[in-house]
DRENMI-547466 format. One record per atom (N, C-alpha, C): chain; x negated, y, z; residue in one letter. Coordinates in Angstrom, 1 decimal, always signed. Example, Ala and Ser with C-alpha at 12.3 -4.5 7.8 and 13.67 -1.06 7.14 Angstrom:
residues 2
+------+--------+--------+--------+------+
| unit |     c1 |     c2 |     c3 | code |
+------+--------+--------+--------+------+
|    A |  -13.2 |   -5.7 |   +7.8 |    A |
|    A |  -12.3 |   -4.5 |   +7.8 |    A |
|    A |  -13.2 |   -3.3 |   +7.8 |    A |
|    A |  -12.8 |   -2.2 |   +7.1 |    S |
|    A |  -13.7 |   -1.1 |   +7.1 |    S |
|    A |  -12.9 |   +0.0 |   +7.9 |    S |
+------+--------+--------+--------+------+
This chain:
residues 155
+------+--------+--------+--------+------+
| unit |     c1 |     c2 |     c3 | code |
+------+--------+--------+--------+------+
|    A | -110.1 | +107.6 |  +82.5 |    X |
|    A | -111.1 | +108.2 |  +83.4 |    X |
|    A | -111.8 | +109.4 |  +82.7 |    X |
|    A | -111.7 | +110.8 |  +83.3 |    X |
|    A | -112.3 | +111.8 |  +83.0 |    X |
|    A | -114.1 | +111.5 |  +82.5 |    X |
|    A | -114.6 | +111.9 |  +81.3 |    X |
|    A | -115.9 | +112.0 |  +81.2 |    X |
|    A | -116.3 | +113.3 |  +81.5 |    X |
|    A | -116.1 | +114.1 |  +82.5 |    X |
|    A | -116.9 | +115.1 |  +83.2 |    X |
|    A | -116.3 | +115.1 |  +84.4 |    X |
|    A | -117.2 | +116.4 |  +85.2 |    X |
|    A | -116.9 | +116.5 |  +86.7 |    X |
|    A | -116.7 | +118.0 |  +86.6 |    X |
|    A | -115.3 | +118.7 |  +87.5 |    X |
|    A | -115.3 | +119.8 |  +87.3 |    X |
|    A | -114.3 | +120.2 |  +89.4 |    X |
|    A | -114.8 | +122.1 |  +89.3 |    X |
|    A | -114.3 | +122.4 |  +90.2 |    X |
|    A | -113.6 | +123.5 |  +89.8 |    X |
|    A | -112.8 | +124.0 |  +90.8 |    X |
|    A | -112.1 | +125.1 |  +90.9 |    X |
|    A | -111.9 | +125.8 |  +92.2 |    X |
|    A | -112.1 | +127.2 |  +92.2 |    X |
|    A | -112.3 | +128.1 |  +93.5 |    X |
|    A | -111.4 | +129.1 |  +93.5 |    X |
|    A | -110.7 | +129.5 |  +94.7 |    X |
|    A | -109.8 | +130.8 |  +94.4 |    X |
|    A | -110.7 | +132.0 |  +95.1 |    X |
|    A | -110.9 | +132.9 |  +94.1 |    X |
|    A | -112.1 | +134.2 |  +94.9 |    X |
|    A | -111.0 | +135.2 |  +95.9 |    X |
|    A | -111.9 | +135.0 |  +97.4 |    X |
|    A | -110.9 | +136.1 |  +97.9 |    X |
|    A | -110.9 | +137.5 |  +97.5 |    X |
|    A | -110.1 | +137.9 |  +97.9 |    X |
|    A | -109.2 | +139.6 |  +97.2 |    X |
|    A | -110.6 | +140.0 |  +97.1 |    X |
|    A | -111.6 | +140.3 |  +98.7 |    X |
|    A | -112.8 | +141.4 |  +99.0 |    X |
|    A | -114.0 | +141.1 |  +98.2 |    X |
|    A | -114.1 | +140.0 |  +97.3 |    X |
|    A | -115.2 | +139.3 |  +96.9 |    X |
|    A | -115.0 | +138.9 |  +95.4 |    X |
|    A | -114.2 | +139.9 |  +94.4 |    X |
|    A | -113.5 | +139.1 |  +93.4 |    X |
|    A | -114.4 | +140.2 |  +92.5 |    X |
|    A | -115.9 | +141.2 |  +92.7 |    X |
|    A | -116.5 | +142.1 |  +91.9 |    X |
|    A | -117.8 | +140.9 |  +91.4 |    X |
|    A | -117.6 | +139.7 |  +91.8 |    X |
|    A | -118.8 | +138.9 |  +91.7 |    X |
|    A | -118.4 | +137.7 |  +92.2 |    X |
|    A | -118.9 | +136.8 |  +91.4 |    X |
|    A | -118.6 | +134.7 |  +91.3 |    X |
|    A | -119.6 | +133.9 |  +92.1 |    X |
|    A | -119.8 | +134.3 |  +93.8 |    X |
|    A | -120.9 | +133.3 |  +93.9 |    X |
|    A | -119.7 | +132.2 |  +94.9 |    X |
|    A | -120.8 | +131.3 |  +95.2 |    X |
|    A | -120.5 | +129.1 |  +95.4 |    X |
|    A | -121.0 | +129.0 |  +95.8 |    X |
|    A | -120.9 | +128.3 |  +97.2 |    X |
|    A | -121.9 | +127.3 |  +97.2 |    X |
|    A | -122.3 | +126.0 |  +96.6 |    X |
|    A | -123.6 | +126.2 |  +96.6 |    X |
|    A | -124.5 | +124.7 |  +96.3 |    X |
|    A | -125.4 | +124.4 |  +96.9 |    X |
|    A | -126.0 | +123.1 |  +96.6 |    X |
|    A | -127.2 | +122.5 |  +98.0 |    X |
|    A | -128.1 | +122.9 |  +96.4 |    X |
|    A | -129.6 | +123.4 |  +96.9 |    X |
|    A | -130.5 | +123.5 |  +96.2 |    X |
|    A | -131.4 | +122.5 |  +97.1 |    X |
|    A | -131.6 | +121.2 |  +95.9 |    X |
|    A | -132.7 | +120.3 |  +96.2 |    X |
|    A | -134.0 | +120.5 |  +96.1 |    X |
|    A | -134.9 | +121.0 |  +97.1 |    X |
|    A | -136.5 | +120.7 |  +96.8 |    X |
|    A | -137.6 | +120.3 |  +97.3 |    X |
|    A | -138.2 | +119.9 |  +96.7 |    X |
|    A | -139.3 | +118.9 |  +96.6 |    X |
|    A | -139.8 | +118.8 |  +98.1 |    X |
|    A | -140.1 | +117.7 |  +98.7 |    X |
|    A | -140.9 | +117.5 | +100.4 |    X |
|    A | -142.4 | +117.6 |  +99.8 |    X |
|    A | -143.2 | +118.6 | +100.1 |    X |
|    A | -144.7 | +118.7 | +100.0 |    X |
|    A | -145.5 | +117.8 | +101.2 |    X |
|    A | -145.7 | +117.0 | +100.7 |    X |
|    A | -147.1 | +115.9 | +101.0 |    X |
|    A | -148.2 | +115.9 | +100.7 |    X |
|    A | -149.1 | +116.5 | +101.9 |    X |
|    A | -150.7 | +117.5 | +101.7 |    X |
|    A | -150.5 | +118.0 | +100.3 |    X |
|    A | -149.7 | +119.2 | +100.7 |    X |
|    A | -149.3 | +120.7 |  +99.9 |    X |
|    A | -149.4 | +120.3 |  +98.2 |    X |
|    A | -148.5 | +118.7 |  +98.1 |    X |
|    A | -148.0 | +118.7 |  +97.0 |    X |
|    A | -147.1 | +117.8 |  +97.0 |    X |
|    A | -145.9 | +118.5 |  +96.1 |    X |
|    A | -144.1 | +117.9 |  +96.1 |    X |
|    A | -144.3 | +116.4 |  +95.4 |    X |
|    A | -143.9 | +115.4 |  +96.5 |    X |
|    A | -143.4 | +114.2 |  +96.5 |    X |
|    A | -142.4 | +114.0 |  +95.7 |    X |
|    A | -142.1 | +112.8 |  +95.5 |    X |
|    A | -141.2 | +112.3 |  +94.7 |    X |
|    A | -139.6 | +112.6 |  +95.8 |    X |
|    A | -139.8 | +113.4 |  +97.2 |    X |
|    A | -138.4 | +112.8 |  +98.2 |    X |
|    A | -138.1 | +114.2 |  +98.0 |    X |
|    A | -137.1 | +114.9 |  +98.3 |    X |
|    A | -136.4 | +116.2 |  +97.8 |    X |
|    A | -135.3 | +116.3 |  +99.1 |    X |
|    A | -135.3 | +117.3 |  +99.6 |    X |
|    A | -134.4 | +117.9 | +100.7 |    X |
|    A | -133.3 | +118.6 | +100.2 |    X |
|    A | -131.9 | +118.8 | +100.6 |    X |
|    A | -130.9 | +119.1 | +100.3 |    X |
|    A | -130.9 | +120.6 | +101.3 |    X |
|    A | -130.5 | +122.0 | +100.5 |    X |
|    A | -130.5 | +123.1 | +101.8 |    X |
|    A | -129.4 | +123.5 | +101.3 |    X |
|    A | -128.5 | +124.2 | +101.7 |    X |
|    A | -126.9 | +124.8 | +102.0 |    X |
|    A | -127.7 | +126.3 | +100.7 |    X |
|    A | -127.1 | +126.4 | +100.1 |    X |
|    A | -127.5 | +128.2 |  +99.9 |    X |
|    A | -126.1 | +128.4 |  +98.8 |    X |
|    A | -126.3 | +129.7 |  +98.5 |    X |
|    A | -125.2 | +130.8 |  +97.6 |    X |
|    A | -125.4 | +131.0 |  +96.4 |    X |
|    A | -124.7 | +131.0 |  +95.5 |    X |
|    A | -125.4 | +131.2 |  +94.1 |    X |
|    A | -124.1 | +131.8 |  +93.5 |    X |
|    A | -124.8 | +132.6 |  +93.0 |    X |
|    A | -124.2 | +133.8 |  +91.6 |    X |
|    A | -124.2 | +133.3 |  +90.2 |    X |
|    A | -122.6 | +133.6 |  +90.0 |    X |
|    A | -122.9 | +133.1 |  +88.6 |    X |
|    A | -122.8 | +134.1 |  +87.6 |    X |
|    A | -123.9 | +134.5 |  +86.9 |    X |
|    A | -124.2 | +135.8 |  +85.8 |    X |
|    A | -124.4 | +135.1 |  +84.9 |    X |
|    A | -123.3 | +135.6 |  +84.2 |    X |
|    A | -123.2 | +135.7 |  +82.2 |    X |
|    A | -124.4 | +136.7 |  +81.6 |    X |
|    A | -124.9 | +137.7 |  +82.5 |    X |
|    A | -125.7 | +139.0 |  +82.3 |    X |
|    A | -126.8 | +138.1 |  +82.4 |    X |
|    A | -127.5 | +137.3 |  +83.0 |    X |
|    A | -128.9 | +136.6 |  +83.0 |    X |
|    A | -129.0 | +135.7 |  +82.2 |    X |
|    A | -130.2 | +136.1 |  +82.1 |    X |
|    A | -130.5 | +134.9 |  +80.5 |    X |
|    A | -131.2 | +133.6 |  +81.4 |    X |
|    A | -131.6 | +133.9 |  +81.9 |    X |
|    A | -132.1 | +132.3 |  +82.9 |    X |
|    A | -132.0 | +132.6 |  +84.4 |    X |
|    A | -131.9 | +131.0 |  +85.2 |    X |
|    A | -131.8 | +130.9 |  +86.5 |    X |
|    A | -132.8 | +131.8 |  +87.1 |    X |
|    A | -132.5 | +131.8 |  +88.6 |    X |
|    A | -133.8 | +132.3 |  +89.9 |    X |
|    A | -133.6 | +132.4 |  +90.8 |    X |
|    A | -134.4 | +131.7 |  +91.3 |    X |
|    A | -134.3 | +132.0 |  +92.7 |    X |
|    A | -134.9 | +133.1 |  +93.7 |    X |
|    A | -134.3 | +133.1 |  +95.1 |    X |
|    A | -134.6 | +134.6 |  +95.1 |    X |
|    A | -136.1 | +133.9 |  +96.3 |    X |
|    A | -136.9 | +135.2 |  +96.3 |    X |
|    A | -138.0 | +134.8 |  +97.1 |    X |
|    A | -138.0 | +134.6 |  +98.4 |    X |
|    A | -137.2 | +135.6 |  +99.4 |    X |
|    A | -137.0 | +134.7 | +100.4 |    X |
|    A | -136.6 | +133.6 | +100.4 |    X |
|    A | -135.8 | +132.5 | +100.2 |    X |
|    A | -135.2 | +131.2 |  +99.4 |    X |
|    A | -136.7 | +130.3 |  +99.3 |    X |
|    A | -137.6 | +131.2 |  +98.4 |    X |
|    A | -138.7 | +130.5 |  +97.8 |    X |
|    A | -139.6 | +129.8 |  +99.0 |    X |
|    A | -140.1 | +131.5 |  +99.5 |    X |
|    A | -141.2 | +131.3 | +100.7 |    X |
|    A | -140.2 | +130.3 | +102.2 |    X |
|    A | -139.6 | +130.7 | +102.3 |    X |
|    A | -138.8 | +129.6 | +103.8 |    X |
|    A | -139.1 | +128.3 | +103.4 |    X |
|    A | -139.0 | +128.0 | +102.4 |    X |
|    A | -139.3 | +126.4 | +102.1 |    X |
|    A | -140.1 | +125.9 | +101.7 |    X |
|    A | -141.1 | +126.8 | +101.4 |    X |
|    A | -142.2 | +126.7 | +100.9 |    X |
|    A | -142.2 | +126.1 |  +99.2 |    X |
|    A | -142.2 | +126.6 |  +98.4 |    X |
|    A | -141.5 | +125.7 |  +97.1 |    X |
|    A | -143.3 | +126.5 |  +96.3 |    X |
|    A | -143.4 | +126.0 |  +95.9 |    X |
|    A | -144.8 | +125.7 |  +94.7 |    X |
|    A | -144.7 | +126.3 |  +93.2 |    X |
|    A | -144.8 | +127.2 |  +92.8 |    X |
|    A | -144.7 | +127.6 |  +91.7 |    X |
|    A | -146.0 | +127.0 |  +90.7 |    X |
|    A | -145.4 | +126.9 |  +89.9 |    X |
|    A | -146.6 | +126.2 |  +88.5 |    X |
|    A | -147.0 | +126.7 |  +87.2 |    X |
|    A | -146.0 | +128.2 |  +87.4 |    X |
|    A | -146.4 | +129.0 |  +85.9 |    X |
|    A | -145.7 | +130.2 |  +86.4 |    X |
|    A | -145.1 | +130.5 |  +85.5 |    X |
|    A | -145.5 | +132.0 |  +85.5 |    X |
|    A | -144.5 | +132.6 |  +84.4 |    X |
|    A | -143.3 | +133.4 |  +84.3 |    X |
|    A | -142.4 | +134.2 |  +82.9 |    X |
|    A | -142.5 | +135.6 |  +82.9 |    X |
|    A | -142.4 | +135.9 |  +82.0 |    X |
|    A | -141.9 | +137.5 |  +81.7 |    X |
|    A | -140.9 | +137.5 |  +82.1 |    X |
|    A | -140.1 | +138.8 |  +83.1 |    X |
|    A | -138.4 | +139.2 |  +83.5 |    X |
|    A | -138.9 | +140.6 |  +82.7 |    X |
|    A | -137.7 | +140.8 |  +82.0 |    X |
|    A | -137.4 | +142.1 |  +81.7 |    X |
|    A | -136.4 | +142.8 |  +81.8 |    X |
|    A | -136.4 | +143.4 |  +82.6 |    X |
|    A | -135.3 | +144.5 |  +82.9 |    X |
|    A | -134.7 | +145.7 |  +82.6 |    X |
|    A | -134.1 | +146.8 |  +83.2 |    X |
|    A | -134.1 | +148.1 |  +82.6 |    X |
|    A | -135.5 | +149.3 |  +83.3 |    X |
|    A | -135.7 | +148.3 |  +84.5 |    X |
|    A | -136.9 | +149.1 |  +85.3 |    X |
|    A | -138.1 | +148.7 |  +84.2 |    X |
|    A | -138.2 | +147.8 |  +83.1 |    X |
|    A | -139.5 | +147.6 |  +82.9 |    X |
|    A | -139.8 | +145.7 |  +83.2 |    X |
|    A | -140.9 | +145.7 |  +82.7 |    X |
|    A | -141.1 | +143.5 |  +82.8 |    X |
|    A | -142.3 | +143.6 |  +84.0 |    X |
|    A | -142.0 | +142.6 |  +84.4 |    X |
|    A | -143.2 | +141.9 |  +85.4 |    X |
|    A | -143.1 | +140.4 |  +84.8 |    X |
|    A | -144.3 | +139.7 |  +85.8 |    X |
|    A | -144.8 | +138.3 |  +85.8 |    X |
|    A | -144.1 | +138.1 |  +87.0 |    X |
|    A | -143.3 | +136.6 |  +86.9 |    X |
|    A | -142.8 | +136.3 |  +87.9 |    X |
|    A | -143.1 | +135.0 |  +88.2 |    X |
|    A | -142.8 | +134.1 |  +89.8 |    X |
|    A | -143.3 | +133.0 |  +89.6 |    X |
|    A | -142.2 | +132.2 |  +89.4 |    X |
|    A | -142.4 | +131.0 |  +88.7 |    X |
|    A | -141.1 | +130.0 |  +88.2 |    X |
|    A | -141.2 | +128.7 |  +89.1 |    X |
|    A | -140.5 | +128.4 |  +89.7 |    X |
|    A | -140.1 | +127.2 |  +90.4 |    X |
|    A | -138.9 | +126.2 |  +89.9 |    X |
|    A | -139.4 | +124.8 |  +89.9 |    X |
|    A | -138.3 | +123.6 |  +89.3 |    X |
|    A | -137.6 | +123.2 |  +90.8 |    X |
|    A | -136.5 | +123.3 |  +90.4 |    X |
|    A | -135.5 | +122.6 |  +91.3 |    X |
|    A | -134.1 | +122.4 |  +90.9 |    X |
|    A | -133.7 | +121.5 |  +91.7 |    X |
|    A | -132.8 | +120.9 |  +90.9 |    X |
|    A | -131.1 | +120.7 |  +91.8 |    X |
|    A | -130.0 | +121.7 |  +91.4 |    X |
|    A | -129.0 | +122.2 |  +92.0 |    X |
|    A | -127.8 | +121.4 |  +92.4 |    X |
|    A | -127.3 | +121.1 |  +93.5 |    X |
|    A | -125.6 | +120.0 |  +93.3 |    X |
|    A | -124.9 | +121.0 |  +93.6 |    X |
|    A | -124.1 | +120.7 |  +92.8 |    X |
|    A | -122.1 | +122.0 |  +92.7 |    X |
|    A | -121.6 | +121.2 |  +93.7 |    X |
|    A | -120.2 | +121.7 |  +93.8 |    X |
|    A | -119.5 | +121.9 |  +94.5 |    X |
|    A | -118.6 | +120.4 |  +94.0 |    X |
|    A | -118.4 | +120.1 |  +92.7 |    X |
|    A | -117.9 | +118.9 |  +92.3 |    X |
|    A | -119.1 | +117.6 |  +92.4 |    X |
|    A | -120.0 | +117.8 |  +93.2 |    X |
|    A | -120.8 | +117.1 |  +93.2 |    X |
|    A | -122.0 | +116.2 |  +92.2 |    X |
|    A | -122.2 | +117.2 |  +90.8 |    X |
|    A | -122.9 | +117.5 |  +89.5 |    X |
|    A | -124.3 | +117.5 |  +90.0 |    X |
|    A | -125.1 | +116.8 |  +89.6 |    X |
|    A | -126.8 | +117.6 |  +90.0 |    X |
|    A | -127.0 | +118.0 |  +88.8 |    X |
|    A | -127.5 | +118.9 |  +89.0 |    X |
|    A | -128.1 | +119.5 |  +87.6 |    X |
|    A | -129.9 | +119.6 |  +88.2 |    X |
|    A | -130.5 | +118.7 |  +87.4 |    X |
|    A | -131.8 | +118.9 |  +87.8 |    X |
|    A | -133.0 | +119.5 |  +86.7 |    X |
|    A | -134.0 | +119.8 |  +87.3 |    X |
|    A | -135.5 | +120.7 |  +86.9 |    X |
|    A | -134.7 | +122.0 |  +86.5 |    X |
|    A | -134.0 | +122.1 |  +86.9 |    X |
|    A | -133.9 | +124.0 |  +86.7 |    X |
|    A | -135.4 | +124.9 |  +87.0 |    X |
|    A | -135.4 | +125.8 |  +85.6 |    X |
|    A | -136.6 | +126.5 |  +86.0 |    X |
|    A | -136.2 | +128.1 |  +86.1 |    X |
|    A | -136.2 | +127.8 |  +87.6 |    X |
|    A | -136.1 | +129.5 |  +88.3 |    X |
|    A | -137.2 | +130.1 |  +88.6 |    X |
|    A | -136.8 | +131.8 |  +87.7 |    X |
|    A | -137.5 | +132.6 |  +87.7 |    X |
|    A | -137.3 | +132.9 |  +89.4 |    X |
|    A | -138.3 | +133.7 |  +89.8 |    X |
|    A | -138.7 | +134.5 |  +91.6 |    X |
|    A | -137.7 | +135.7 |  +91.5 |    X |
|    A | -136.5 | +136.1 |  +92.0 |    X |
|    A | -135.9 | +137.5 |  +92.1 |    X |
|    A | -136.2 | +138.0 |  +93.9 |    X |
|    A | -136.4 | +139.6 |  +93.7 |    X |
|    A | -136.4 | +140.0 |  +94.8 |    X |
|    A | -135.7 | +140.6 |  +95.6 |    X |
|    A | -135.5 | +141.0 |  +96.8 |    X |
|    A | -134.6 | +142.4 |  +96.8 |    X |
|    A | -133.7 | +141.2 |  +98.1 |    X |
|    A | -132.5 | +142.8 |  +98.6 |    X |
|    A | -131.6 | +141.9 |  +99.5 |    X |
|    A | -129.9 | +142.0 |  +99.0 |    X |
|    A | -129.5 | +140.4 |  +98.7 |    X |
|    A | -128.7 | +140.7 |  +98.4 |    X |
|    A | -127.6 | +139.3 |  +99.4 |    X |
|    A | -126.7 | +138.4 |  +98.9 |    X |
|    A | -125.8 | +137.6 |  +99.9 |    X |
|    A | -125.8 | +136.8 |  +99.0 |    X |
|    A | -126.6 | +136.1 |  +98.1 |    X |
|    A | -127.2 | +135.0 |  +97.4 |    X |
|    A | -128.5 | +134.6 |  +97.4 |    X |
|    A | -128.4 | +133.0 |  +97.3 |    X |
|    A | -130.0 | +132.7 |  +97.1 |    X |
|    A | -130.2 | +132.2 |  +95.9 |    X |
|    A | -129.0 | +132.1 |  +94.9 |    X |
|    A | -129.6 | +131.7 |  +93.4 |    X |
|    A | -128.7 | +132.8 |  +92.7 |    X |
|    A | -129.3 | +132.4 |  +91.3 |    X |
|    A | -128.3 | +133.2 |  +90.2 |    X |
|    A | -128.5 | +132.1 |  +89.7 |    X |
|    A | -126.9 | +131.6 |  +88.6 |    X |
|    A | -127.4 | +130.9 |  +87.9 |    X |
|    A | -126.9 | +131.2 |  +86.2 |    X |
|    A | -127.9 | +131.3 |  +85.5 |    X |
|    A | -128.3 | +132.2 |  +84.7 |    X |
|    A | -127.1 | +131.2 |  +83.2 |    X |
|    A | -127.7 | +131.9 |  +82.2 |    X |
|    A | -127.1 | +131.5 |  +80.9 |    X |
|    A | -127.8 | +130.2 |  +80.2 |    X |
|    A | -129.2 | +130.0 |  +80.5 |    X |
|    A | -130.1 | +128.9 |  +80.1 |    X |
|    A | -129.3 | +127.4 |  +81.3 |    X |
|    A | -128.2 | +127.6 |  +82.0 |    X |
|    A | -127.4 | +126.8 |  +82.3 |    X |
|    A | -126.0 | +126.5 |  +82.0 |    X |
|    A | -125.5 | +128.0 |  +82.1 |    X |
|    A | -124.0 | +127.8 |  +82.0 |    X |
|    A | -124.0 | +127.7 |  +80.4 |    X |
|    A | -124.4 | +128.3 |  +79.1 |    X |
|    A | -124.3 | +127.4 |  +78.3 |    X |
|    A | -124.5 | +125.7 |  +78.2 |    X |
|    A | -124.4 | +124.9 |  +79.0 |    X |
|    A | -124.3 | +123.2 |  +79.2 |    X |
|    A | -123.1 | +123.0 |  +79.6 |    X |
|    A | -122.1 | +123.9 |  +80.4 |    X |
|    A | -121.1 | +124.1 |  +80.5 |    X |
|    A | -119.4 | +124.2 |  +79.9 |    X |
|    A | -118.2 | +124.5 |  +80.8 |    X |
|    A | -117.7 | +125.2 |  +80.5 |    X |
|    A | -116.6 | +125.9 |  +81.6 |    X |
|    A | -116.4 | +127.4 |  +81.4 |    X |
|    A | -116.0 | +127.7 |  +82.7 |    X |
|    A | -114.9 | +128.7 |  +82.6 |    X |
|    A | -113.9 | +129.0 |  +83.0 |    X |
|    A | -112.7 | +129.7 |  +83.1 |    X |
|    A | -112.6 | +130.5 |  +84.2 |    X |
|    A | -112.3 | +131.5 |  +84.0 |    X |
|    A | -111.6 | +132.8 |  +85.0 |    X |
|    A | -110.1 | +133.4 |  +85.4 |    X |
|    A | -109.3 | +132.6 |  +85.6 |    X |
|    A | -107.8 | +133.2 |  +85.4 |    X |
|    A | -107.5 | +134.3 |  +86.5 |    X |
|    A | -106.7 | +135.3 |  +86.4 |    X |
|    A | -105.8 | +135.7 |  +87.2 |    X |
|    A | -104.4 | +135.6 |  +87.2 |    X |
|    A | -103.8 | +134.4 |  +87.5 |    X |
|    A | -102.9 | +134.4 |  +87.4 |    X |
|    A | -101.7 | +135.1 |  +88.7 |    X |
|    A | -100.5 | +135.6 |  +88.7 |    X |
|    A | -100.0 | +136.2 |  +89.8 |    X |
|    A | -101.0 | +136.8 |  +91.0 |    X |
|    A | -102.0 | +137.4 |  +90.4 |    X |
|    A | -102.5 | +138.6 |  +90.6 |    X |
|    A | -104.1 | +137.7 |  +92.0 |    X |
|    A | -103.9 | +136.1 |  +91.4 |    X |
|    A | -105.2 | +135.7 |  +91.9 |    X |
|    A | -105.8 | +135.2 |  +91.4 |    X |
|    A | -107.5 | +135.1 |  +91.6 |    X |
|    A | -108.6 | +135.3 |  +90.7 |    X |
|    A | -108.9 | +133.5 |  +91.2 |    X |
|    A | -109.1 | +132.8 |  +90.1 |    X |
|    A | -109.6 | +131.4 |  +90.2 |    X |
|    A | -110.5 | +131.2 |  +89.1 |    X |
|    A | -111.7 | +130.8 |  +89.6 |    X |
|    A | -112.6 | +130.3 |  +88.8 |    X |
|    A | -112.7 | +128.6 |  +88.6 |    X |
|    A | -112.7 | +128.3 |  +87.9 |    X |
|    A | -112.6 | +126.8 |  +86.9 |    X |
|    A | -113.8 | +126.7 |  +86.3 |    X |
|    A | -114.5 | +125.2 |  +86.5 |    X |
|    A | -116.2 | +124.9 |  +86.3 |    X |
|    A | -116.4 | +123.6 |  +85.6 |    X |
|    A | -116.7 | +123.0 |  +84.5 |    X |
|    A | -116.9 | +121.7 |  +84.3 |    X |
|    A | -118.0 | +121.6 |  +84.0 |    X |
|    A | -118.7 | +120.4 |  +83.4 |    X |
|    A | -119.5 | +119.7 |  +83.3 |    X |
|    A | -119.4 | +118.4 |  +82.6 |    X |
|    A | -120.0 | +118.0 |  +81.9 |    X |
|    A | -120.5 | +118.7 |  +80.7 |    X |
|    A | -119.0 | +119.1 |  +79.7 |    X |
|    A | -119.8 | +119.9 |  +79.0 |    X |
|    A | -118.3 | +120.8 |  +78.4 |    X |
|    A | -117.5 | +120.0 |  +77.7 |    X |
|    A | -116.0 | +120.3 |  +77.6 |    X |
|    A | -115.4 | +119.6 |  +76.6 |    X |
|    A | -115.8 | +119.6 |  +75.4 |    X |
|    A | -114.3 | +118.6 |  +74.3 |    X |
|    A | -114.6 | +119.1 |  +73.2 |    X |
|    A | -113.6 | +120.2 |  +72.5 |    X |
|    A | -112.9 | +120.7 |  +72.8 |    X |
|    A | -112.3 | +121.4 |  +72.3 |    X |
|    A | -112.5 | +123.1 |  +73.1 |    X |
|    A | -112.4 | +124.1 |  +72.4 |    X |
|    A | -112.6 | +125.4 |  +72.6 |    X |
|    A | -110.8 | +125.9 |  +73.8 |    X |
|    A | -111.1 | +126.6 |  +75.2 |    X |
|    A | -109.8 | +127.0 |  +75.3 |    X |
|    A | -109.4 | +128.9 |  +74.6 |    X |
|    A | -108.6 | +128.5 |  +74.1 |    X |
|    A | -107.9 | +129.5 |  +73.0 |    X |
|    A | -106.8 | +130.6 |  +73.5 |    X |
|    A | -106.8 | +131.0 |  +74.4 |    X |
|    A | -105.8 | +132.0 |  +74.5 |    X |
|    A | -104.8 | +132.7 |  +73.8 |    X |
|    A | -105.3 | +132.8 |  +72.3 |    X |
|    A | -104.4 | +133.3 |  +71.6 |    X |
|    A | -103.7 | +132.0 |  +71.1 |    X |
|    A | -103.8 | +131.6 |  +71.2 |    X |
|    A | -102.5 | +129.7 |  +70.7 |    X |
|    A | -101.6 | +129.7 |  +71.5 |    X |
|    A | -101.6 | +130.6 |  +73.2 |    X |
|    A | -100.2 | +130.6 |  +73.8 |    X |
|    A |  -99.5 | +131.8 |  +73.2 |    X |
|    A |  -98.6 | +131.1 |  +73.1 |    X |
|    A |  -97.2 | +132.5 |  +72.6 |    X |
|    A |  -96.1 | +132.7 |  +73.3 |    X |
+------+--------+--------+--------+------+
């Protein structure tokens, strides 16, 4: 019996400049405007960036559900850093993995995701990209093996 849980997606042709999935983002049911121990399951999109150093979620995502921020990070970017707000929530993949207290930073802007999920995750991981006969499959486990995959060892 496998000791991890993993998935695999084929990216269609139009959508293969960027890796997002769905996942249910779990969060907290607020009981007089503070999160209970019961947690809601919501459908959303998530990006997966090597380029981000931590999770976030985006603020429309935040405000619709009303989610509670409790602190506060530096983002820095090429425009320059702001204060952003951080929210804990806790993510199920597609192989059915929870990954919980994820702390997402607040992103803005309009894009066809409601998470990123950043490097402060996918290092826990391990994840593959092939194009084999000219199609693009992404491969996702949990928690990572033990062995490194090696591309130069096929000959």
């Amino acid at each position: 019996m496998a000791d991890f849980a993993a998935f695999s997606i084929r990216l269609p042709d139009n959508k293969r400049k960027s890796i997002i999935i769905d996942v249910e983002i779990l969060v907290p049911v607020p009981v007089q405007n503070y999160p209970h121990d019961q947690k809601i399951a919501l459908k959303a999109r998530a990006l997966i960036d090597t380029g981000a150093s931590r999770s976030a979620i985006s603020a429309t995502f935040a405000r619709r559900v009303n989610l509670i921020s409790y602190e506060r990070c530096t983002i820095r970017m090429a425009k320059g850093e702001y204060l952003s707000p951080v929210y804990t929530v806790d993510i199920m993949f597609p192989h059915q993995v929870l990954a919980e207290n994820i702390k997402a930073a607040e992103f803005t802007g309009k894009h066809n995701f409601d998470f990123i999920i950043g490097m402060d995750f996918l290092l826990t991981t391990d994840m593959a990209l092939t194009n084999a006969g000219g199609i693009t499959v992404f491969s996702f486990r949990s928690p990572p093996g033990n062995a490194h995959i090696d591309f130069t060892l096929e000959k």
